[in-house]
DSSP file (Angstrom, degrees, kcal/mol; ACC not computed):
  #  RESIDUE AA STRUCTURE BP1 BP2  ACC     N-H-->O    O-->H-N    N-H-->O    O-->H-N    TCO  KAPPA ALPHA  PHI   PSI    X-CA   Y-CA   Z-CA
    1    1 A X              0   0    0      0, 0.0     0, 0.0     0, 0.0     0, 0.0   0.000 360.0 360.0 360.0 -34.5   18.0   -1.4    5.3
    2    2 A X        -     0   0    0      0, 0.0     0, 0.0     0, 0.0     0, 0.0   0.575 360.0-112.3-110.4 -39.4   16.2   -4.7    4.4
    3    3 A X  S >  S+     0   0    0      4,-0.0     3,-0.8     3,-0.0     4,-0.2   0.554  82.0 121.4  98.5  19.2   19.3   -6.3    3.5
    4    4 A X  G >   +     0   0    0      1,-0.2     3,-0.7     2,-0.2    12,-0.1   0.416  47.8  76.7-137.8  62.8   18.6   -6.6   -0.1
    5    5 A X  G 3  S+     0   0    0      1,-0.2    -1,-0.2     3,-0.0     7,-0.0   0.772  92.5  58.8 -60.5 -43.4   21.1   -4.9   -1.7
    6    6 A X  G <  S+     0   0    0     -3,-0.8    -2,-0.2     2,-0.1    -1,-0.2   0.571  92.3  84.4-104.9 -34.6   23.0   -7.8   -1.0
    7    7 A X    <   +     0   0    0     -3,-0.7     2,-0.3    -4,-0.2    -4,-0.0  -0.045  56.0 156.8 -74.2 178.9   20.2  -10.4   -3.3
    8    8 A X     >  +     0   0    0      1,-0.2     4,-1.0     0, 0.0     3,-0.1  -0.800  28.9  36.0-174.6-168.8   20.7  -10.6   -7.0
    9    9 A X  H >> S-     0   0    0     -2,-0.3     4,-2.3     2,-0.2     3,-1.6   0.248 123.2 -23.6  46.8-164.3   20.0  -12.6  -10.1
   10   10 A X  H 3> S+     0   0    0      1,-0.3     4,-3.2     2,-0.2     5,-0.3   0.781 141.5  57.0 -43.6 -47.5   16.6  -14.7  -10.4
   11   11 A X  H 3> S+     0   0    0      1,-0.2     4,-1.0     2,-0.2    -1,-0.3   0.916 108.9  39.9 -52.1 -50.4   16.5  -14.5   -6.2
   12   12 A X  H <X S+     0   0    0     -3,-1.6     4,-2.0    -4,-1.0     5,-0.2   0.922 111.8  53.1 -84.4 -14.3   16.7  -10.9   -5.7
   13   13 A X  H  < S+     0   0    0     -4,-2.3     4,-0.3     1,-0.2    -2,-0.2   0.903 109.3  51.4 -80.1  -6.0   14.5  -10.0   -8.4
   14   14 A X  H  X S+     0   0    0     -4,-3.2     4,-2.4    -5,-0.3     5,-0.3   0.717 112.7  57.0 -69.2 -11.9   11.8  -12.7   -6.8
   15   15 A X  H  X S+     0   0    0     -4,-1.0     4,-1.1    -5,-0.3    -1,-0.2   0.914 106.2  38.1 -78.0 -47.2   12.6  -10.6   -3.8
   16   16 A X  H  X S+     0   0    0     -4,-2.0     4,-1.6     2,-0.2    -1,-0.2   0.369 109.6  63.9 -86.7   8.5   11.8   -7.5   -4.7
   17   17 A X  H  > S+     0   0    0     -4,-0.3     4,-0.8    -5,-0.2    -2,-0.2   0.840 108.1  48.5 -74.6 -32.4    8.8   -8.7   -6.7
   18   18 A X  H  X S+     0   0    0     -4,-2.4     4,-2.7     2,-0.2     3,-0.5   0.909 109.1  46.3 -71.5 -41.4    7.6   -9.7   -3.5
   19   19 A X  H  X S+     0   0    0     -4,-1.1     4,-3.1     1,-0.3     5,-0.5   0.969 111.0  52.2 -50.9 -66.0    8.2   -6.7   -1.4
   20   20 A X  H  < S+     0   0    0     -4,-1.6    -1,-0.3     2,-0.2    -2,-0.2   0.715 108.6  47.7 -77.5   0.9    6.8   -4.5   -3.7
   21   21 A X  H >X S+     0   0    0     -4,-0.8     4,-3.3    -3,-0.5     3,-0.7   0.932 111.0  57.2 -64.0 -54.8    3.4   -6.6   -4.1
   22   22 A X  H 3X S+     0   0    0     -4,-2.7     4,-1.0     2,-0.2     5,-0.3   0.903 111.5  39.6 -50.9 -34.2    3.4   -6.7    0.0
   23   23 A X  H 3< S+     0   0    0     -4,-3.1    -1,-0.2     2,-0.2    -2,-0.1   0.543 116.0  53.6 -97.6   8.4    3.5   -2.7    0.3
   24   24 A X  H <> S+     0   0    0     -3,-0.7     4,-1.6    -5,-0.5    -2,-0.2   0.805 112.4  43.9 -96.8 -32.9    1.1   -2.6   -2.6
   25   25 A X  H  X S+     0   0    0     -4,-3.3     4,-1.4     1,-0.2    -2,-0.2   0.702 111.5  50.8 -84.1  -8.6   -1.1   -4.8   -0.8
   26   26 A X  H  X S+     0   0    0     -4,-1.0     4,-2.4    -5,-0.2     5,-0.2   0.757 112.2  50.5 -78.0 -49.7   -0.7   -3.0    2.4
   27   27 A X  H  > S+     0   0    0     -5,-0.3     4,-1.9     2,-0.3     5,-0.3   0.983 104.9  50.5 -41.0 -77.4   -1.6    0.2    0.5
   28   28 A X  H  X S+     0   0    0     -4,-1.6     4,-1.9     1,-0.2     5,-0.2   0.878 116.4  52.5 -28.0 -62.3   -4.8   -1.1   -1.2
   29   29 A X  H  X S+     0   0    0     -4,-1.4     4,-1.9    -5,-0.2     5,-0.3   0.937 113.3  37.2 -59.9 -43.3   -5.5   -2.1    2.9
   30   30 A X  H  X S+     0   0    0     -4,-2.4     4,-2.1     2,-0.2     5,-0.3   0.965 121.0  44.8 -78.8 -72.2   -4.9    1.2    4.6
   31   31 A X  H  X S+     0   0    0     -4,-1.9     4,-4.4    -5,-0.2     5,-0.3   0.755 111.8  51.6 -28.6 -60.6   -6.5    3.3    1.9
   32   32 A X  H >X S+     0   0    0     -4,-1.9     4,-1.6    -5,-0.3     3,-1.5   0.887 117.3  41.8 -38.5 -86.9   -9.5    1.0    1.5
   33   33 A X  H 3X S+     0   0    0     -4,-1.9     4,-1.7     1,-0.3    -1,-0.2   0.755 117.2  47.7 -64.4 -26.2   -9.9    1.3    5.6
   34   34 A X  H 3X S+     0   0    0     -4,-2.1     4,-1.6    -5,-0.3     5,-0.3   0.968 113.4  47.4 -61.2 -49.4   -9.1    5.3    5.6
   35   35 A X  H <X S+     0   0    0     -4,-4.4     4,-3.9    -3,-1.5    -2,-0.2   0.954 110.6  47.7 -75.4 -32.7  -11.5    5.8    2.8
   36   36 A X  H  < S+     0   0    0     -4,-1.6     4,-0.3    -5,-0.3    -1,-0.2   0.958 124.3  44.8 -65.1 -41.0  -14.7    3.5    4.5
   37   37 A X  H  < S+     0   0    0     -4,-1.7     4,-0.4    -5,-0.3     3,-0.3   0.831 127.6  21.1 -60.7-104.0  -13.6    5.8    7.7
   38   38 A X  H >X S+     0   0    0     -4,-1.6     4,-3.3     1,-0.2     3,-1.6   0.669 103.9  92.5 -28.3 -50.6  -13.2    8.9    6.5
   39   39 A X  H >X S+     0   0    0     -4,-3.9     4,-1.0    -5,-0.3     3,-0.6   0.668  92.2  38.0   5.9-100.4  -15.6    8.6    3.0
   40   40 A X  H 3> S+     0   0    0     -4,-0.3     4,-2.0    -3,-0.3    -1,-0.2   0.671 113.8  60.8 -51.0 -29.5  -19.2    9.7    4.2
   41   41 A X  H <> S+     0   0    0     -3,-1.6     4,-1.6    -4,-0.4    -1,-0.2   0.935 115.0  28.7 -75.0 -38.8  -17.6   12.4    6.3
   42   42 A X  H <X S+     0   0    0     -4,-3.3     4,-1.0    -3,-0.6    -2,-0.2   0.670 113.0  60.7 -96.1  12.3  -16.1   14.2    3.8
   43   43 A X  H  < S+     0   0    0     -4,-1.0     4,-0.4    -5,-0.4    -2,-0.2   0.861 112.0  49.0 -73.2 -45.5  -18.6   13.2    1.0
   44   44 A X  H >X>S+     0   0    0     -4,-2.0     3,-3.3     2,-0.2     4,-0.9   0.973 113.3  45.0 -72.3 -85.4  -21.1   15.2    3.7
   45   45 A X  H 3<5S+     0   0    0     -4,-1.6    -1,-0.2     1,-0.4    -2,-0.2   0.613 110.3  51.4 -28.9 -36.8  -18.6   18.4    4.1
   46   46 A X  T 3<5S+     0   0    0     -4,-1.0    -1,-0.4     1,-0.1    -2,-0.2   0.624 114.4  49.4-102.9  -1.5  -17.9   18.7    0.4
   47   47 A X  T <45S-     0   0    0     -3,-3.3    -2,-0.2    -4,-0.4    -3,-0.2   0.971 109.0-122.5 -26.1 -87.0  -21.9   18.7    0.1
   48   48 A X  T  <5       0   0    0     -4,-0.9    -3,-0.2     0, 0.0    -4,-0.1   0.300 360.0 360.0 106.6  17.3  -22.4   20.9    2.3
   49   49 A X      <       0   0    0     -5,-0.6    -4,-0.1     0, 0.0    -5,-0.1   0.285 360.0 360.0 -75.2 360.0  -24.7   19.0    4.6
């Protein structure tokens, strides 16, 4: 999909060290922005306020 099937040796594994650090750092961002959105609303609901 990505085309890197195609890498190897010392190059693809820097390749997919990077990839998966970008969608871990893309993770860490969405969640982080979901939970400051979402947080307090369901923190309130599962109160019961």
């Amino acid at each position: 999909m990505f085309g890197i099937e195609s890498a190897s040796g010392p190059e693809g594994a820097a390749l997919i060290i990077g990839l998966v650090l970008v969608e871990a750092l893309i993770l860490y961002v969405g969640y982080g922005a979901l939970e400051r959105l979402l947080g307090p609303t369901l923190t309130r609901i599962l109160r019961g306020e």
